[in-house]
C-alpha positions in Angstrom: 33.3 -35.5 5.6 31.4 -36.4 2.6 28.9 -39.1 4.7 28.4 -36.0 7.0 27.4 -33.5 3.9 25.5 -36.6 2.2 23.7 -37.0 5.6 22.5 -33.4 5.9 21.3 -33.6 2.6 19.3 -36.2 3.3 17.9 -34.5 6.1 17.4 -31.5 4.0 15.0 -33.2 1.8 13.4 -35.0 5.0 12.5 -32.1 6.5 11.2 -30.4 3.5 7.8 -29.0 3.9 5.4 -26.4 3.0 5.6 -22.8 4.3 3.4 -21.1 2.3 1.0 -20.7 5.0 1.7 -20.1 8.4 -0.9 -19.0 11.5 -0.7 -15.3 12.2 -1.2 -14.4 15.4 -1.8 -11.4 17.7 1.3 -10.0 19.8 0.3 -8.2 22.9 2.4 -6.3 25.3 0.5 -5.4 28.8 1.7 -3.4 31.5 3.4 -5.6 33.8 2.5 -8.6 31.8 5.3 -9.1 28.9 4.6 -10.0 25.9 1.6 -12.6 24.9 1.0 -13.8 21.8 -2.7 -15.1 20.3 -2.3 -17.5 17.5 -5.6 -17.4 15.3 -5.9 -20.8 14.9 -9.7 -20.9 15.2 -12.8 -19.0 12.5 -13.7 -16.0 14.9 -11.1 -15.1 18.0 -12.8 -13.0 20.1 -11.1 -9.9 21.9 -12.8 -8.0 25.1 -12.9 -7.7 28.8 -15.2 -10.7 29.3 -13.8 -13.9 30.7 -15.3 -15.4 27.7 -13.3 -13.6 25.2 -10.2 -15.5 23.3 -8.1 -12.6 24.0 -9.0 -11.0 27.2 -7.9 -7.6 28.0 -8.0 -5.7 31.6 -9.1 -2.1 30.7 -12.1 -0.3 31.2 -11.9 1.3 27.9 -12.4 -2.3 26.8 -15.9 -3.5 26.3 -16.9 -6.8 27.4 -17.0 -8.5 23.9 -15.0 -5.5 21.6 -13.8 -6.7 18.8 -13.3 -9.8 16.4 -10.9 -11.6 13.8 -12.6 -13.2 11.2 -10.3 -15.7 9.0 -12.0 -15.5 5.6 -11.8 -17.5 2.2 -8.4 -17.3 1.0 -6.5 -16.6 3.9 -7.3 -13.2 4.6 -8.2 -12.1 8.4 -11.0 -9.4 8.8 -10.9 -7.2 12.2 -14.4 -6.4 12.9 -15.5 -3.6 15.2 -18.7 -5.5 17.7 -20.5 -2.3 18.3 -17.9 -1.1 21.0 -18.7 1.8 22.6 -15.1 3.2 22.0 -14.3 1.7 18.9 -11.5 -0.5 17.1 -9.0 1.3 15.5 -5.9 0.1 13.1 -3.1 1.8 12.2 -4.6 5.1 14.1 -7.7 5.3 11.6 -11.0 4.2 13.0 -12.8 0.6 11.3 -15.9 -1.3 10.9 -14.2 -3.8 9.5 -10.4 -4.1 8.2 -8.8 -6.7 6.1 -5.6 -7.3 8.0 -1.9 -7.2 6.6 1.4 -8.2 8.6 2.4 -5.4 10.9 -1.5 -3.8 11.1 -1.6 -2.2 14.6 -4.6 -2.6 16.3 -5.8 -0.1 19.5 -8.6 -1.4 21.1 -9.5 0.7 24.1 -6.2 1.9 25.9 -4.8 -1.4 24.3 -2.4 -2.0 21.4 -1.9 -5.4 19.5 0.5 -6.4 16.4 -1.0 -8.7 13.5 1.8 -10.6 12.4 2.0 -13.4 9.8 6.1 -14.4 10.5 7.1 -16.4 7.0 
């Protein structure tokens, strides 16, 4: 028994690493699509209707290229309204731009997305 406990300690310190930062993402739930989630693991994702768009979302309420996430110095993720004709809105309020926090819910169009930084 103590080889087992000395071995798991072992791999305790093995597998040590840092957690301080890990990639927030989007979480999305569609109608009939489940849940998706977006990691923001590039500078600028992109959310709209356009094929182009990192996040694409089907709704007509939706403009083609509506909204962005900005990652910024420090960590911080901005939301940033593109001009849509409808507007971005988090948390029920309307933005221009928003510096995200963990749970922020974004409505873009008919659309709703979670920012979430899991830790």
């Amino acid at each position: 028994m103590q080889c087992v406990e000395a071995a798991i300690k072992s791999l305790k310190i093995a597998v040590r690493f840092d957690i301080s930062f890990l990639m927030p993402f989007l979480r999305y739930a569609g109608v009939g699509q489940g849940v998706q989630f977006f990691p923001l693991d590039k500078e600028v994702v992109t959310i709209g209707r356009s094929k182009e768009c990192d996040v694409k979302l089907e709704d007509i309420n939706v403009s083609r290229r509506h909204c962005q996430v900005r990652r910024a110095e420090g960590g911080v993720y901005i939301l940033e309204d593109l001009k849509s004709k409808n507007g971005t809105y988090v948390n029920g309020a309307p933005i221009q731009h928003w510096n995200l926090s963990d749970g922020d819910l974004i409505s873009v169009g008919d659309q709703k997305l979670v920012y979430k930084v899991e830790r």
